[in-house]
N, C-alpha and C positions, 0 to 999 in steps of 0.2 A: 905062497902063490905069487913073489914077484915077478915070475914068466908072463903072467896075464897081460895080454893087453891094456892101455892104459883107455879109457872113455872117458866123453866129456857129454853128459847131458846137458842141449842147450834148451831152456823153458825162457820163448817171446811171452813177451804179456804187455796187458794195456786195461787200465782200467780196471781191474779185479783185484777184490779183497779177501774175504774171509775162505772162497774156494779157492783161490789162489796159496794160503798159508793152507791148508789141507792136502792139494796137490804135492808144496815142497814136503810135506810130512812123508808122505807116501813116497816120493823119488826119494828121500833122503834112508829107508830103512830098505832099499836096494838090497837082494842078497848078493852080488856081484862084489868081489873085494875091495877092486883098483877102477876107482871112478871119482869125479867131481859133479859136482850139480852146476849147474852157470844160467840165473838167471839175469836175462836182458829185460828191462825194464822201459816200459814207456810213460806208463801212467807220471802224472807231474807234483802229486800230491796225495800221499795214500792217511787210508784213516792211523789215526793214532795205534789202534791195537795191529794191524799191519806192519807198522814200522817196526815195534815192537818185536815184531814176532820174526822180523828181519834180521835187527841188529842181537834177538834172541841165538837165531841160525846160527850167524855167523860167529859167536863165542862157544857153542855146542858143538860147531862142526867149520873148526878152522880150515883144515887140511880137506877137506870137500863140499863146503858151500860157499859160492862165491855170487855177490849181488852188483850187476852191472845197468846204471841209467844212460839211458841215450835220449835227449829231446826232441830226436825224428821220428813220429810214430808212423811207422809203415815197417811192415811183417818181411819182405824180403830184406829188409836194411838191417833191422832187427837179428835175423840168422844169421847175416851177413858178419856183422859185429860180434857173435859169437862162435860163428868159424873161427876170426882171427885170433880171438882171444883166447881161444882152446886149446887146453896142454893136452888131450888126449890123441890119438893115433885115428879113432873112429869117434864119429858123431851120433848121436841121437837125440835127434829133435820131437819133444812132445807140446802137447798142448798143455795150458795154464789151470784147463777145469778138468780131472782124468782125475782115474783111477787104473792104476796100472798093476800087472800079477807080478809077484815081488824078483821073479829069474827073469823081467821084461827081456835084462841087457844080455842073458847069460843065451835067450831064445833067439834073437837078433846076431848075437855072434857065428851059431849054429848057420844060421842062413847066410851070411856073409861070407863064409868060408865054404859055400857050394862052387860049383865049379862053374865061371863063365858070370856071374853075378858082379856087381857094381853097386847094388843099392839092394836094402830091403823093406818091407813093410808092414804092418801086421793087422789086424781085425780091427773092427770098434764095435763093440756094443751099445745099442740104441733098443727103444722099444719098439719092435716093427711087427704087422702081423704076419704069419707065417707063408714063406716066399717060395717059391719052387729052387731048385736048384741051378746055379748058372757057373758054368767053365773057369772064364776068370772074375775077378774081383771089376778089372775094368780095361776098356779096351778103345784103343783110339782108330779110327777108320783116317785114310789117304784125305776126304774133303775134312776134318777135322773133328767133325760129331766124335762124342764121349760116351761111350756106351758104360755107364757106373753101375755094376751092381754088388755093391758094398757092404747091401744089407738082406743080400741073399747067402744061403749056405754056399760056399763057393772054397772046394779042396786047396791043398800047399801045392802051388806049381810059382807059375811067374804073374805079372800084371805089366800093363805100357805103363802105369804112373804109381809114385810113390802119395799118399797120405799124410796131408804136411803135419798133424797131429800124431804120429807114429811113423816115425822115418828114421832109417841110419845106412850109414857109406861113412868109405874112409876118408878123414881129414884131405888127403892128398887127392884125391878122384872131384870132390868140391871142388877143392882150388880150382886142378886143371879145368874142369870142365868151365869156369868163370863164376862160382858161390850164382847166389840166386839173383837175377832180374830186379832190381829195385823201377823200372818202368812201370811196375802193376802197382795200382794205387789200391787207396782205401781197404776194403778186405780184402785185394791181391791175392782174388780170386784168377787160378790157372798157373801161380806163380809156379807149385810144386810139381805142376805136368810141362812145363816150360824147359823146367830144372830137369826132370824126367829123358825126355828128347834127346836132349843134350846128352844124357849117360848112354840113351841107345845106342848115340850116334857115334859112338867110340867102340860100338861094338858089344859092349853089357847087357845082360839081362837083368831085372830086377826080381829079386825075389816077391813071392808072396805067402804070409805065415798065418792060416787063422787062430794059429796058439798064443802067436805074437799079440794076443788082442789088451789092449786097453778099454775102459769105459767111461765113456766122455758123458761127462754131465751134462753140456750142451746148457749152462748156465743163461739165464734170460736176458743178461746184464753185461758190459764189457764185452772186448772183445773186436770183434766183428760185427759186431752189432749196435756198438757204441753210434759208427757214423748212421746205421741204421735211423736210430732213436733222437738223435741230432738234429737230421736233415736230409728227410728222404728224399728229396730231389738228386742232390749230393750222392746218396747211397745209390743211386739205380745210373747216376751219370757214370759215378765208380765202374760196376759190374760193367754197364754193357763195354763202357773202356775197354777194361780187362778182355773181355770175351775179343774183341775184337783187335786189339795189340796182342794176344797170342794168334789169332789167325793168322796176321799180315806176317807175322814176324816168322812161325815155323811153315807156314802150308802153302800150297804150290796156288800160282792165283787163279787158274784155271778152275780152282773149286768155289771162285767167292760170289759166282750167281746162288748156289747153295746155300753160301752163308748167309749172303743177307737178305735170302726167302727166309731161315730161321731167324734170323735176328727180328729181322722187321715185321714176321709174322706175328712174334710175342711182342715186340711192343707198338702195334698198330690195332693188333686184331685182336690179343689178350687182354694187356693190359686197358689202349685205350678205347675199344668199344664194347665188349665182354665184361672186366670188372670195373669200367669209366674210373679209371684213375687217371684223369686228364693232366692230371700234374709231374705226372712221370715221364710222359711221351717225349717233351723239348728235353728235358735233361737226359736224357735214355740216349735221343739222335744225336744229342752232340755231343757225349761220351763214345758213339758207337763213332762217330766222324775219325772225334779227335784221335780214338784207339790205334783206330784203321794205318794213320797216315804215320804214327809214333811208329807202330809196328814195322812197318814197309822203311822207314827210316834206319830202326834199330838192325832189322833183317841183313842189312847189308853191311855190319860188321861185328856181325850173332859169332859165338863163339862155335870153331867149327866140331 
């Protein structure tokens, strides 16, 4: 089967140990022939049996694991670095804590090769109680609201965003499009619907696959959760950044009375008099400030 297409699985990570060497176990007995695995590394210092289980990899699986450290830990920089790095033709990026069905890549290529498509995506399994059924997986409105329902039954058709824990497009469609946004900080949160946009706006649809599904452990520890557990002030200056550097930067400004009734509803009226977490409000407004003005900055030489 050297006709196959060549794939390069990219796995970010930050801070994860023991599910992290379980995840490579699983990506690495792929039934797909012609693939590499490429993990980008953030963490600065992993435990003894980790390293271990790395430099284990890489003697078992010369010719398809490959283990890459970068000391910037931010998740679009992270993807970034393992675009460039990637010998394969198509991309598939997962998440660090998964469980994945062993044809993931073989279900992804199915979809990639529909007609009119540029990217695809596939399920997550979560524990949820039982949802009614909804169209698509998730759907972005003109003032920028995110309609996600990801953990409803929702049929194979298309979706507006790809799922940064289960995502693939071709190495060259990345490129063009400008790889991901490193402007979204901390869990760069919006980074993958940013990315999304961008493929629309070329004319692409993205697939949507609920066969394609992985199941993400959703681990307590690392991650996105790290600056969580650090430094919550930090953590929610993060988010509202993000939310509001994708607004400025894709959506028309005529919607931002809208926005920031949602913004500042959740963090005036939720956060600080509802669950009085008064210590989140200053860092919330001056992430939501700072987002704002990054966004409206970057907008004006956003890739077209």
């Amino acid at each position: 089967m050297s006709d196959c297409p060549y794939w390069s699985i990219i796995v970010p990570t930050y801070q994860r140990e023991q599910v992290l060497c379980e995840t490579i176990e699983y990506l690495l007995q792929l039934s797909y022939p012609r693939y590499e695995l490429l993990v980008i590394d953030q963490t600065q210092d992993h435990e003894p049996s980790t390293e271990q289980f790395i430099l284990d990899c890489q003697t078992r699986f010369p010719d398809r694991f490959r283990w890459h450290f970068v000391p910037k830990a931010n998740l679009p920089h992270a993807r970034n670095v393992g675009a460039k790095l990637a010998k394969g033709s198509y991309l598939l990026y997962c998440d660090d804590d998964i469980i994945p069905p062993v044809n993931l890549i073989e279900l992804h290529m199915e979809n990639l090769q529909r007609p009119g498509i540029g990217a695809a995506t596939g399920g997550v399994h979560v524990e949820t109680k039982k949802q009614p059924p909804q169209p698509r997986p998730l759907v972005i409105q003109p003032d920028g609201r995110m309609r996600a329902y990801w953990h409803h039954e929702v049929p194979k058709g298309t979706t507006d965003s790809l799922r940064g824990g289960n995502m693939s497009m071709g190495r060259q469609l990345a490129i063009d499009v400008g790889l991901f946004d490193e402007g979204y900080i901390g869990r760069a949160n919006g980074e993958e619907t940013d990315f999304s946009l961008r493929i629309l706006r070329r004319g692409y649809q993205i697939a949507y696959d609920p066969a394609a599904a992985i199941v993400h452990l959703g681990h307590p520890s690392g991650g996105s959760r790290a600056g969580k557990d650090r430094d919550e002030g930090q953590y929610y200056f993060e988010s509202h950044h993000n939310n509001a550097y994708c607004f400025a930067k894709n959506f028309q400004q005529r919607y931002l009375p809208w926005f920031l009734k949602r913004e500042l509803g959740w963090i005036l009226i939720k956060q600080a008099i509802i669950q009085k977490h008064l210590e989140r409000t200053i860092p919330s407004l001056r992430g939501l400030w700072r987002g704002y003005w990054a966004g409206l900055r970057k907008r004006k030489h956003r890739t077209p």
